[in-house]
TIGUZA-84336 format. One record per residue (C-alpha): residue number from 1; x, y, z. Coordinates in steps of 0.1 Angstrom, whole numbers, plus 5000, padded with zeros to 4 digits. Layout:
TIGUZA-84336
vexlo k: NUM	px: X	py: Y	pz: Z
...
***
This chain:
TIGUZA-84336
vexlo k: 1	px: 7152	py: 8427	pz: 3578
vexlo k: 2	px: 7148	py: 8403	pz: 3605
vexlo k: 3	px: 7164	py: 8372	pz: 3610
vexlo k: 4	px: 7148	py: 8344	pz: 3630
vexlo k: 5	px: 7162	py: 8326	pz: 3661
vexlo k: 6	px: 7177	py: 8295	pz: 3660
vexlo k: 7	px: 7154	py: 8265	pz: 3670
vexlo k: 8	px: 7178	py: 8261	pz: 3701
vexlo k: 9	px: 7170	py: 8292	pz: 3712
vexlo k: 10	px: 7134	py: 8287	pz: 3709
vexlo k: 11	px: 7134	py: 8255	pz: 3731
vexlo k: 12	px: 7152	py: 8278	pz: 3756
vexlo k: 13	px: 7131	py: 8279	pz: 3791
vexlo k: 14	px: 7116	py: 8315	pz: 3797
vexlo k: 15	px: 7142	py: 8329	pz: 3823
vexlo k: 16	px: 7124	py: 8329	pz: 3850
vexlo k: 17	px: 7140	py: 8356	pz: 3871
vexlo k: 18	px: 7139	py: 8379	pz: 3842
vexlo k: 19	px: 7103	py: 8377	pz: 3842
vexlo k: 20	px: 7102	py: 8383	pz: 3876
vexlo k: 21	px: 7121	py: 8419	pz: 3876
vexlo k: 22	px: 7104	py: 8434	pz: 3848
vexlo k: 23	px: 7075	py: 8432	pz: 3874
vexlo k: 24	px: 7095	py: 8447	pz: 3902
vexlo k: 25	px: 7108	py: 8476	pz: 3881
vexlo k: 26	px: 7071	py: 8479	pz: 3872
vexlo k: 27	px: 7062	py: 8486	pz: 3910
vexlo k: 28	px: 7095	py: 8507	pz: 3916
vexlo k: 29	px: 7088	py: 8528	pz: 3886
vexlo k: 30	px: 7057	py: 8535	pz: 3898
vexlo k: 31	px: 7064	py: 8549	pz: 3931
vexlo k: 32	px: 7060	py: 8522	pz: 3955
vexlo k: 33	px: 7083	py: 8508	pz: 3983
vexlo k: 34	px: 7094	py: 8473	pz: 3974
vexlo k: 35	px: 7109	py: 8452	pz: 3998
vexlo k: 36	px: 7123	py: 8430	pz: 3974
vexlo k: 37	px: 7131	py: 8392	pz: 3991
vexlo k: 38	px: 7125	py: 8377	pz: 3958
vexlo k: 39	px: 7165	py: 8372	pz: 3941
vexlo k: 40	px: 7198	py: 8358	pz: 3952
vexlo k: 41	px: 7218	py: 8389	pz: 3946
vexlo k: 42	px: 7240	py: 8392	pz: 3976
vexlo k: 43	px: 7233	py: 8422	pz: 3996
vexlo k: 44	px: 7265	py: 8431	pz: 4006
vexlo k: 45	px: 7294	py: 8448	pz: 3993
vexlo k: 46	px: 7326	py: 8422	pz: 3983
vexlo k: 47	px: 7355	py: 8426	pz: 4014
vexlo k: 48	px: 7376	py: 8456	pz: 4013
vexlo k: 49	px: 7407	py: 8434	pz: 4011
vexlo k: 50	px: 7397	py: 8416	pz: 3978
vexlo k: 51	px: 7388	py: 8446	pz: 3966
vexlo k: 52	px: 7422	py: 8461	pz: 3975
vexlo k: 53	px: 7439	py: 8428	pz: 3963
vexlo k: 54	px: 7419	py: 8436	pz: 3926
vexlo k: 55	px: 7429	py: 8472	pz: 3923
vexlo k: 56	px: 7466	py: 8461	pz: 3931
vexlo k: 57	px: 7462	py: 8437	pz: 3902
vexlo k: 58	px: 7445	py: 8458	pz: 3875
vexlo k: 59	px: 7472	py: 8486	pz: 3884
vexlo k: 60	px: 7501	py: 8455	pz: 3868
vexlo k: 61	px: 7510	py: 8462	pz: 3833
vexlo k: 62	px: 7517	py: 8424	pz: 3829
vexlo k: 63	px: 7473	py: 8415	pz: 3835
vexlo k: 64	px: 7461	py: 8439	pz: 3806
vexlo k: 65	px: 7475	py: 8409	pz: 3787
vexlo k: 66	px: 7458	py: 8375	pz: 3777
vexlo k: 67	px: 7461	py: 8350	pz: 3806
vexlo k: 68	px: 7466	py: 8311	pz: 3802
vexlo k: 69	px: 7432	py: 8299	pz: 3783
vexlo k: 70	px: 7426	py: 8277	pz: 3816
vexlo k: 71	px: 7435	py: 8302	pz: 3842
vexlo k: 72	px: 7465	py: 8309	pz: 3862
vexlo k: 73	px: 7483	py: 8282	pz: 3880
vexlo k: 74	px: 7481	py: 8303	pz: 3910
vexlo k: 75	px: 7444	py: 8297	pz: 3913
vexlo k: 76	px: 7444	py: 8268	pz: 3904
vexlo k: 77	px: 7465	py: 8261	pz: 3937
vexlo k: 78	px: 7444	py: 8283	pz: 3954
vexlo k: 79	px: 7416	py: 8262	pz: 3950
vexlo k: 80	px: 7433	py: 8234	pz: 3957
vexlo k: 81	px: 7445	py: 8249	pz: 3995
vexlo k: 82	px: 7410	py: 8259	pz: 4000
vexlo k: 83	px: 7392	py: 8222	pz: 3998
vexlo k: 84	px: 7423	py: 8214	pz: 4017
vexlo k: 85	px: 7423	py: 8238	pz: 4046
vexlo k: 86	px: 7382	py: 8235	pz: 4044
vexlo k: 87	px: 7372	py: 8200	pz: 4039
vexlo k: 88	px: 7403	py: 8179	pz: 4040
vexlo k: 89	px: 7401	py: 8173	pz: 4004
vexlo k: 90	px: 7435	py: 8168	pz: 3984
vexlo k: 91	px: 7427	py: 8178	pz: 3947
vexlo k: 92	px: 7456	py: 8181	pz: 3921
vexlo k: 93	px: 7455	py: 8213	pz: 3910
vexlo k: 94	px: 7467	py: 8207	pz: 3871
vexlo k: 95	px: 7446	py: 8183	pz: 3865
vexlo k: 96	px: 7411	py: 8186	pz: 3888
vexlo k: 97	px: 7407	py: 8219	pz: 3889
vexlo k: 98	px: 7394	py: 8242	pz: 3861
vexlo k: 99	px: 7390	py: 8278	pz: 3864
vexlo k: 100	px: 7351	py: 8289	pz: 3858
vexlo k: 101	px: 7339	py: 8325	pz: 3842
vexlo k: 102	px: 7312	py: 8317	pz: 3871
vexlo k: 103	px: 7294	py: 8292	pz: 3888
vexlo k: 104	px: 7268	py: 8293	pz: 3860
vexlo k: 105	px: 7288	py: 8291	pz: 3830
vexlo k: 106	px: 7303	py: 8256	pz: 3842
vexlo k: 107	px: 7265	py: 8246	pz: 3851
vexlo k: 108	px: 7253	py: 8251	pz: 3819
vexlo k: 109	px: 7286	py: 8243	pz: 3801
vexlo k: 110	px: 7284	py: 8205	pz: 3814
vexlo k: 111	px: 7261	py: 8189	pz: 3796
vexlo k: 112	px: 7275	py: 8198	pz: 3763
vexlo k: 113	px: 7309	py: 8189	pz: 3779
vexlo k: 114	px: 7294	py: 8151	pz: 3785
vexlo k: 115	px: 7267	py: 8144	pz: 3766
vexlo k: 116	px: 7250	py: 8140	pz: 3730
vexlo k: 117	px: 7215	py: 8147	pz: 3715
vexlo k: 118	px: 7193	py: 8124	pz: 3732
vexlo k: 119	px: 7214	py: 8114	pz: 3762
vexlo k: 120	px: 7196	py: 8116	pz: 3799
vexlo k: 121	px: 7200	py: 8140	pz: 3826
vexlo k: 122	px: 7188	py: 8137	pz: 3860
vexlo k: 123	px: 7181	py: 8171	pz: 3877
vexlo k: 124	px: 7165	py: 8178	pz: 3912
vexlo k: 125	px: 7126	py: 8194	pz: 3912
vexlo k: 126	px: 7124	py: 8223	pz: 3924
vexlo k: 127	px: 7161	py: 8232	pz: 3911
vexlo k: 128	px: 7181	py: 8258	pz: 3899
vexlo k: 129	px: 7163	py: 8267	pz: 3863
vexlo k: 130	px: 7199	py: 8271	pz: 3845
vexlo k: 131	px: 7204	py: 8235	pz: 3851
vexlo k: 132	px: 7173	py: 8232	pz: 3825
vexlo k: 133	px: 7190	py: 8257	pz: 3802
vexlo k: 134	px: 7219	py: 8234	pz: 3799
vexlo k: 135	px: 7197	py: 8203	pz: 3791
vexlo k: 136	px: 7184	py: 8224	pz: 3759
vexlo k: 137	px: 7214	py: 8239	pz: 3750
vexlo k: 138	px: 7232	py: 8198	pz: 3749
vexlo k: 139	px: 7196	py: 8187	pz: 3735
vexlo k: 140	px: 7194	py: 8163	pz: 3762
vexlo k: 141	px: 7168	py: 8141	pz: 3775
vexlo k: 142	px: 7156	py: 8158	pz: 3810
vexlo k: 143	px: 7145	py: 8138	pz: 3840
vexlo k: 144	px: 7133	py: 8154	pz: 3870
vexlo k: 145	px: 7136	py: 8136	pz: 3904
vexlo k: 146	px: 7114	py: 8153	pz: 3928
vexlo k: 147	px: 7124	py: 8163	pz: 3962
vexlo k: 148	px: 7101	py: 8161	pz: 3987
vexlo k: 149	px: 7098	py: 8179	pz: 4026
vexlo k: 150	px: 7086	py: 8143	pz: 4040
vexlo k: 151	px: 7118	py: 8130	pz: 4026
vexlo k: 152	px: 7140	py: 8162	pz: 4041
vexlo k: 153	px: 7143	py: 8171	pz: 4001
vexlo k: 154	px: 7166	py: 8148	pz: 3989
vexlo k: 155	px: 7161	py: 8127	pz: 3959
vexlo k: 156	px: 7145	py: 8088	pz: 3963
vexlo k: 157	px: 7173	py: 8073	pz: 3943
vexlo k: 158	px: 7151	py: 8038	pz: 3944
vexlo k: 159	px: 7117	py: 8057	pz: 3929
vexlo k: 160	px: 7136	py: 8062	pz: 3899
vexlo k: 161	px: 7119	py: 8043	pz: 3868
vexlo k: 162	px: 7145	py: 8015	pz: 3861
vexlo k: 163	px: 7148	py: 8029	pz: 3824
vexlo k: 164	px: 7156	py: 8060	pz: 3839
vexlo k: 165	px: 7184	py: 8047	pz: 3858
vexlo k: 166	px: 7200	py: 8031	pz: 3833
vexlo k: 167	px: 7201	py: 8057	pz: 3809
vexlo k: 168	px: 7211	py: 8086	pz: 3826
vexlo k: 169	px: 7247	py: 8100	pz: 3821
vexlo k: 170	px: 7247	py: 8131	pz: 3841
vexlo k: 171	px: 7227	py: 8142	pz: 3874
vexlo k: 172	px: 7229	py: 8177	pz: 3892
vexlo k: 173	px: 7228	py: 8176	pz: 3929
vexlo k: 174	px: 7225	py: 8212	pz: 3947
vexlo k: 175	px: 7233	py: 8212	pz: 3989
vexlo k: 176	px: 7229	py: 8232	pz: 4008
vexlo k: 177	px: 7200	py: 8235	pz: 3981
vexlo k: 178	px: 7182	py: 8262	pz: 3963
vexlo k: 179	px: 7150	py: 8268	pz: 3966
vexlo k: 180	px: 7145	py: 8245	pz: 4000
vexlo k: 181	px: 7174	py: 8258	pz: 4017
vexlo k: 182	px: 7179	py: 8218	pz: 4029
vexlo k: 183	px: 7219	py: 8205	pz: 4038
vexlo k: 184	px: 7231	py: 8173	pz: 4027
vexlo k: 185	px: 7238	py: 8150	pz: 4051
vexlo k: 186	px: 7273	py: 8129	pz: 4048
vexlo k: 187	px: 7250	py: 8093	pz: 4041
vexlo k: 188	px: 7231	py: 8115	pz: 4013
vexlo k: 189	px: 7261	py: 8117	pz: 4000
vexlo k: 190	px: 7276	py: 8083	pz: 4006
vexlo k: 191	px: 7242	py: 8071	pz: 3991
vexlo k: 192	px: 7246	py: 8089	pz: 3958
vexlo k: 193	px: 7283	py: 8074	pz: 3954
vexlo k: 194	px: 7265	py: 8040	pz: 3955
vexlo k: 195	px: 7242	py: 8049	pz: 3928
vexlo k: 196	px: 7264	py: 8066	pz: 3902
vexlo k: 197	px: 7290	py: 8039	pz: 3905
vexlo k: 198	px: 7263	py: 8012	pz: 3900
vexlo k: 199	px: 7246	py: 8035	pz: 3873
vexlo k: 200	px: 7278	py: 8049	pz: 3859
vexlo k: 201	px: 7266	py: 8083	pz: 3861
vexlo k: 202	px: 7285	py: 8115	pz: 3866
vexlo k: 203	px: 7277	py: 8140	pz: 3898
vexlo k: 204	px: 7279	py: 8175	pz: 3898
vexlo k: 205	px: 7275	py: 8189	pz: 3926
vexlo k: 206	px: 7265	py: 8224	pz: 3925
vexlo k: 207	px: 7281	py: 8238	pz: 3960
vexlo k: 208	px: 7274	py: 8275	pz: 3953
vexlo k: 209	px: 7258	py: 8278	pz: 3989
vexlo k: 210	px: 7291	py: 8261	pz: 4006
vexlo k: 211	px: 7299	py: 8292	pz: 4029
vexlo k: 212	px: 7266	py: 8293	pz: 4043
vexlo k: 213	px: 7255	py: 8268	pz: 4068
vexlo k: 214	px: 7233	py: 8275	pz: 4106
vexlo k: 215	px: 7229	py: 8263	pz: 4140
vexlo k: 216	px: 7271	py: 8257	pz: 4141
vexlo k: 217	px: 7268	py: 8231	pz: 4110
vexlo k: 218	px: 7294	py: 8237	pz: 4086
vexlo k: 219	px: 7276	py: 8227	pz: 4049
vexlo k: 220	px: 7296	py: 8193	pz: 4036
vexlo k: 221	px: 7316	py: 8189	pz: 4003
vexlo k: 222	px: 7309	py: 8162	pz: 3981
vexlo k: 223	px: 7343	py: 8157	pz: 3978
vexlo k: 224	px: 7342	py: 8147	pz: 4015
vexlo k: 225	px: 7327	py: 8113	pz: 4005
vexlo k: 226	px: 7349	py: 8077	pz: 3997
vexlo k: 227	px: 7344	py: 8079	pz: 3959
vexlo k: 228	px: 7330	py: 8110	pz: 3953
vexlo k: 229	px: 7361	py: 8121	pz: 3928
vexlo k: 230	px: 7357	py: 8087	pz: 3908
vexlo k: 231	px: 7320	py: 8092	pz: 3901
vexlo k: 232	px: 7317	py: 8135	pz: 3894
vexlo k: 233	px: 7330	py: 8172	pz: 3898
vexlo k: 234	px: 7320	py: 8201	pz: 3925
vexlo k: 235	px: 7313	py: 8233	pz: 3911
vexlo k: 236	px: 7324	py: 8262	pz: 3938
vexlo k: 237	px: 7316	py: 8301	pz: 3929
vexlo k: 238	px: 7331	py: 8326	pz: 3948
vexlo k: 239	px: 7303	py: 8345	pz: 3945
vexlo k: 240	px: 7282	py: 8336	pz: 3977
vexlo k: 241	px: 7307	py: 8330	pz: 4001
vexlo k: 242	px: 7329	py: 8363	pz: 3993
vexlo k: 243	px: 7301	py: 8383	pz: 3979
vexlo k: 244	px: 7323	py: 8386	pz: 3944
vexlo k: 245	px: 7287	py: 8378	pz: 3927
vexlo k: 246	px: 7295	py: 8403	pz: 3895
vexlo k: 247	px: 7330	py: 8395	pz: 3895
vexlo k: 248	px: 7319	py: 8362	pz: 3875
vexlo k: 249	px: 7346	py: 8338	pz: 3888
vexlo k: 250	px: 7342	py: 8300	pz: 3905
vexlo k: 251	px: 7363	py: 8267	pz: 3902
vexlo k: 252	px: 7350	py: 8233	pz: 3892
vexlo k: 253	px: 7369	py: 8202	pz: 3910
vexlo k: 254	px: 7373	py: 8165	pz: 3913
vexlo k: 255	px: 7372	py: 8136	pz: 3883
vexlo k: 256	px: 7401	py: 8146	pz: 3858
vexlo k: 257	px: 7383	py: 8137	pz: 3830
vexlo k: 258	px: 7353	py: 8159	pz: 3833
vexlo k: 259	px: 7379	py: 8186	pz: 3846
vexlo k: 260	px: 7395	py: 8182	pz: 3809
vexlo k: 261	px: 7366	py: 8184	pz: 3791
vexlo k: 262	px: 7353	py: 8217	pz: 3806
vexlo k: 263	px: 7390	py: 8229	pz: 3798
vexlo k: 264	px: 7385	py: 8220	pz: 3761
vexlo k: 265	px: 7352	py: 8232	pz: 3758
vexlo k: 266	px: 7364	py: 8267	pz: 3771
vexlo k: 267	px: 7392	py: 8269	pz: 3751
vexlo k: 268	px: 7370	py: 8273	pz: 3722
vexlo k: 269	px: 7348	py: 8297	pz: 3743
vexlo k: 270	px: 7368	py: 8315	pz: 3758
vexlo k: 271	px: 7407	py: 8333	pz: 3759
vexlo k: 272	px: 7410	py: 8336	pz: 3795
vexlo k: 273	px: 7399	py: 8352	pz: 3826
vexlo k: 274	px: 7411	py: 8387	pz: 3835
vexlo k: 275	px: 7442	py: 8379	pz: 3854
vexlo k: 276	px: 7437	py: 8405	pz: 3878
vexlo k: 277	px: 7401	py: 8390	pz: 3887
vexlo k: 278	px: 7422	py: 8354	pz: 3891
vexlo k: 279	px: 7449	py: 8373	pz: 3916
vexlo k: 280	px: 7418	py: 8385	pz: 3936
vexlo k: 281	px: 7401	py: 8350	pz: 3938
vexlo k: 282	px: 7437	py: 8342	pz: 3952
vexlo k: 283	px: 7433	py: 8366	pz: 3982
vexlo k: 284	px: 7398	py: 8358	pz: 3987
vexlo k: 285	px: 7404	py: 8318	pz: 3991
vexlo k: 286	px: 7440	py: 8318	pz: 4007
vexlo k: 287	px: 7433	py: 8354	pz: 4028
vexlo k: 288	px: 7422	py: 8353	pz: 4068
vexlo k: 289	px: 7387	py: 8342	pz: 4063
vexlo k: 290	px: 7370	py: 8363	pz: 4093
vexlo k: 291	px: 7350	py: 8377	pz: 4067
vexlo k: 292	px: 7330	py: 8345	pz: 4057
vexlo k: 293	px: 7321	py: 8336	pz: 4091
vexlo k: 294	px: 7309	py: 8374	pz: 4097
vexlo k: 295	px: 7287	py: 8369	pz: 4067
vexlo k: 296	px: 7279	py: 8335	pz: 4078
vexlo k: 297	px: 7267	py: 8348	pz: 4114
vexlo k: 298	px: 7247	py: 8377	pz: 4092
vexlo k: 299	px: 7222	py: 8355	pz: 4075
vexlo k: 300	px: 7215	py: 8334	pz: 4101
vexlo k: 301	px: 7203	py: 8365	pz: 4123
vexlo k: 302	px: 7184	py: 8370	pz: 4095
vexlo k: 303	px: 7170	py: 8338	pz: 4098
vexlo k: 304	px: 7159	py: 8335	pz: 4123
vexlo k: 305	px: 7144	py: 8374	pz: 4129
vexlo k: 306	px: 7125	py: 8363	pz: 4098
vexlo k: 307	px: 7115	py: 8333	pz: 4106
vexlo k: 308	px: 7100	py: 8347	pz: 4145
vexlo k: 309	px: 7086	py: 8370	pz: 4121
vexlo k: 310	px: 7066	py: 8344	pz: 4105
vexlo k: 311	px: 7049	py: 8323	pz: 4132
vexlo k: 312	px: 7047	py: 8355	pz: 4152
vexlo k: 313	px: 7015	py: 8365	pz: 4120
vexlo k: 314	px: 7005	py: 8332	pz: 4120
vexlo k: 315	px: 7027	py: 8316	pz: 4087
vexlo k: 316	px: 7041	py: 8282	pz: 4101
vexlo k: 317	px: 7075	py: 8280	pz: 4085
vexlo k: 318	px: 7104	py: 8254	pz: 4087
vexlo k: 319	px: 7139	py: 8274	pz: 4094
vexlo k: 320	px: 7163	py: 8266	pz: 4065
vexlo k: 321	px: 7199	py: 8251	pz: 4077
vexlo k: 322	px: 7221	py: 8267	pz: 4052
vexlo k: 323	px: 7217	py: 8292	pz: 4019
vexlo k: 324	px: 7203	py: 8326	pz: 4021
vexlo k: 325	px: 7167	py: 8316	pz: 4011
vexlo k: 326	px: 7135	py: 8303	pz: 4031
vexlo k: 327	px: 7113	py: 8280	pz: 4015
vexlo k: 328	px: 7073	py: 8285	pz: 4026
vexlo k: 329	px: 7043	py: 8271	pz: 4019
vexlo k: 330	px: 7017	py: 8291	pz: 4008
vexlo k: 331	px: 6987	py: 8295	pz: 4027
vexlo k: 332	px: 6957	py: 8277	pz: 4013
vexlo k: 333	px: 6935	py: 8283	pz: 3984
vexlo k: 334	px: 6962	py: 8302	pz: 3966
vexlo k: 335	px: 6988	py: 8287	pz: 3939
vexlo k: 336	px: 7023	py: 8299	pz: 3943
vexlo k: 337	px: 7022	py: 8325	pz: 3912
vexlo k: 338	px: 6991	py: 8341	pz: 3927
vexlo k: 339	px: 6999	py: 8339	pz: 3965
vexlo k: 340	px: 7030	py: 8360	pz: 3950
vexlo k: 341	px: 7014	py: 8384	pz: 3929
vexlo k: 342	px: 6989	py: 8391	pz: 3962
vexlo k: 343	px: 7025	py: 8400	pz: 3977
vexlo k: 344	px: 7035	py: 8425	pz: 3953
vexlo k: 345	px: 7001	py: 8442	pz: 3947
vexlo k: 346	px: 6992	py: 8442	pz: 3982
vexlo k: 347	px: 7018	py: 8440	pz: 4003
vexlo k: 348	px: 7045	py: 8456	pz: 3976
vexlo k: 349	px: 7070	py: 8422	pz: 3993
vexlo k: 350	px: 7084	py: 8407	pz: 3965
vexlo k: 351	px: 7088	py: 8367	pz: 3968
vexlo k: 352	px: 7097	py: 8343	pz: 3942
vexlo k: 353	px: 7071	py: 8318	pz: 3934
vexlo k: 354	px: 7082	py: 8277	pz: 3935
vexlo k: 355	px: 7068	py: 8268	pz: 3904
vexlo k: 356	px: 7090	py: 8289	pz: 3887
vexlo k: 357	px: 7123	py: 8263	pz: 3900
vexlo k: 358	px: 7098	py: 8233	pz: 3889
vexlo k: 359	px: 7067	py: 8212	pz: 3891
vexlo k: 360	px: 7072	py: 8203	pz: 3928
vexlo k: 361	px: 7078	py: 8238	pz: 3936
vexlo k: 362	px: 7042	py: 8244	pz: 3934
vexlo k: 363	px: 7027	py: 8254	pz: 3965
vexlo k: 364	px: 7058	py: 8273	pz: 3979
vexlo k: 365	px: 7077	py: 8303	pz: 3976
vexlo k: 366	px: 7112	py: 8312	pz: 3982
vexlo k: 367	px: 7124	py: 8342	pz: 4001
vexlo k: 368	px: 7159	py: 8358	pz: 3998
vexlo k: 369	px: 7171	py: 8369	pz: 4033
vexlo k: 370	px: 7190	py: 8394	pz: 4014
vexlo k: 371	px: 7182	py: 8426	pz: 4035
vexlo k: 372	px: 7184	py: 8437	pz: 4069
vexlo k: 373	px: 7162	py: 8430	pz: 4101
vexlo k: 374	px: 7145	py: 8456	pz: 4099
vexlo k: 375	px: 7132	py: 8451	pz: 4066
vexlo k: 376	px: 7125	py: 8416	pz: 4070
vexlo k: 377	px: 7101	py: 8427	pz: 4100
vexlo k: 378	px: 7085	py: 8450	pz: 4082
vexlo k: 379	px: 7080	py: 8430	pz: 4053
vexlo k: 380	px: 7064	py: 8399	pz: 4075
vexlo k: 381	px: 7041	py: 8424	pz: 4090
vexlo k: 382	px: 7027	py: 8441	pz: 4055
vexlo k: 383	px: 7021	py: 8406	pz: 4049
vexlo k: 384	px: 7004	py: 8402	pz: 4082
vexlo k: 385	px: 6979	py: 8429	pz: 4074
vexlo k: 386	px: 6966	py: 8414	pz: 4042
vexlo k: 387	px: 6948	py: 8386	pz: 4072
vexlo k: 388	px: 6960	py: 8355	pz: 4051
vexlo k: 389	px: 6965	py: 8331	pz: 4076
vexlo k: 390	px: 6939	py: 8320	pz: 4098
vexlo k: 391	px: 6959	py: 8307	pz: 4124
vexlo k: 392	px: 6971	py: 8342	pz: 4130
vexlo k: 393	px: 6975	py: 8347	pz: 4171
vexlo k: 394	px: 6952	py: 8368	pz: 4189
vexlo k: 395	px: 6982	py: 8388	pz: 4203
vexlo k: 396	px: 6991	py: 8402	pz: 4164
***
């Protein structure tokens, strides 16, 4: 017997990344040497002294029990002291604060925290596709607000349709941004505190890419803006920054009503977090942070050996300022699924293509600097051989 889905779950958007390994493991399984620049798994292995700090904890007889249902007032704290010592922000940690079983859960949790069937939300194109997920999920009304390169990919607030404006209720904001791989800029955000007072609209700001910022500029917290706390939440994951990606653990902060309703909405989700995965966040946010900056220092080598790599075969390229992606146009006469699949077939370089994060994605694709020089070399010149770009120097 078989029982049929939901109708939810049929409205759900294909997951795009799924998609996307079933035709890696395709390749892999069939012999060939994938460089694989299309996912945002961080590369490298979570710092020895969080690690240490979790082993200590799973060890204690006292974590193998349930935890509070909204996480240890110890993180909480934590969290707190970090936007201190990092961005100057002063966040109470009882009641703006709530402990997240990962960036994503809160991401997709939101809208059902703050909205009803039919209500709008505002989320950036290209985007994070989970942000989609929870639009279904909340049956929400979805509104996409393009972002541009001739407008450094930020939103145009004022191209908005007036309807639009006033009924959205929620809008997702991502710097420094997946796919583009653009930084907000501190009038950005001074400009979007304007608009959701005057809208009354709540901000989340999806700061997953915090710890990752190039050419000496640190990425800005929304926080860091006059107002920001009145009009929305930041949502921080540890994953990125400390490389805890499977450890599932993050932190949403800022407006105390939106912090309580992603409480109350877990509670019914959720018991708690494994304590001992809360005592590790502890030592990652409150610990010597040497670490982060030697991580930090990591991708933008990266960077920029990949992005020499790139102009060097003839692929003019705009250097990202913070993430661990690369946004590129493809060259022309291809769309972005097929310039990708050419990739893969051809070149056996796996890139992810833009129309998969939305409609104004076409015509990219995003690259993961999530593997070393070497490899990123190599990859730019398998690419090279397949004589794409007709700009290509003499010299290559």
């Amino acid at each position: 017997m078989e029982f049929q889905q939901s109708d939810v779950l049929k409205q759900l958007p294909t997951q795009f990344f799924a998609s996307l390994v079933q035709k890696v493991q395709k390749k892999v399984e069939e012999g060939a040497d994938i460089i694989n620049l299309g996912q945002g798994n961080p590369d490298q292995p979570t710092p020895v002294h969080i690690v240490k700090a979790m082993q200590e904890a799973v060890a204690k007889p006292e974590n193998h029990q349930y935890s509070s249902f909204r996480g240890t007032a110890k993180l909480k704290k934590a969290a707190a002291a970090f936007y201190e010592r990092e961005y100057g922000v002063t966040l109470d940690p009882m009641t703006e604060i709530a402990i997240l079983f990962g960036g994503k859960a809160g991401l997709v949790e939101l809208p059902q925290c703050l909205l009803n069937p039919g209500d709008t939300l505002l989320v950036p194109d290209p985007g994070y596709p989970d942000y989609w997920s929870g639009a279904v999920l909340a049956g929400a009304q979805m509104v996409t607000m393009p972002l541009l390169e001739q407008n450094d990919f930020f939103p145009d607030y004022d191209r908005l349709p007036e309807d639009v404006k006033k009924k959205a209720k929620l809008m997702y904001l991502n710097y420094p941004n997946n796919p583009t791989g653009a930084t907000a800029s501190q009038s950005f955000f001074e400009e979007t505190v304007t608009f959701a007072k005057d809208h009354k609209l709540c901000v989340v700001h999806d700061f997953a890419y915090g710890g990752i910022g190039f050419d000496g500029e640190k990425p800005i917290s929304f926080l860091q803006t006059d107002g920001a706390k009145e009009t929305g939440i930041e949502i921080y994951t540890l994953s990125k920054t400390y490389n805890m990606a499977g450890w599932r653990v993050g932190f949403a902060a800022g407006n105390p009503s939106v912090i309580n309703a992603i409480e109350l909405y877990q509670d019914h989700l959720f018991v708690s977090l494994f304590k001992a995965t809360q005592d590790a966040a502890v030592e990652a946010l409150l610990s010597d942070q040497t670490c982060v900056q030697v991580q930090n220092d990591r991708y933008e080598k990266r960077r920029n050996v990949w992005i020499a790599a790139c102009k060097e075969i003839g692929w003019e390229v705009t250097a990202p300022k913070g993430s661990f992606f690369a946004w590129l146009k493809v060259p022309e006469g291809y769309t972005s699924e097929s310039f990708a699949a050419v990739l893969l077939e051809k070149a056996h370089v796996v890139v992810a293509p833009g129309n998969g994060f939305g409609t104004h994605g076409e015509g990219y694709v995003r690259v993961g600097l999530l593997t070393n020089e070497e490899r990123l070399k190599e990859a730019a010149q398998r690419i090279a051989a397949l004589n794409l770009f007709e700009n290509k120097p003499l010299t290559t």
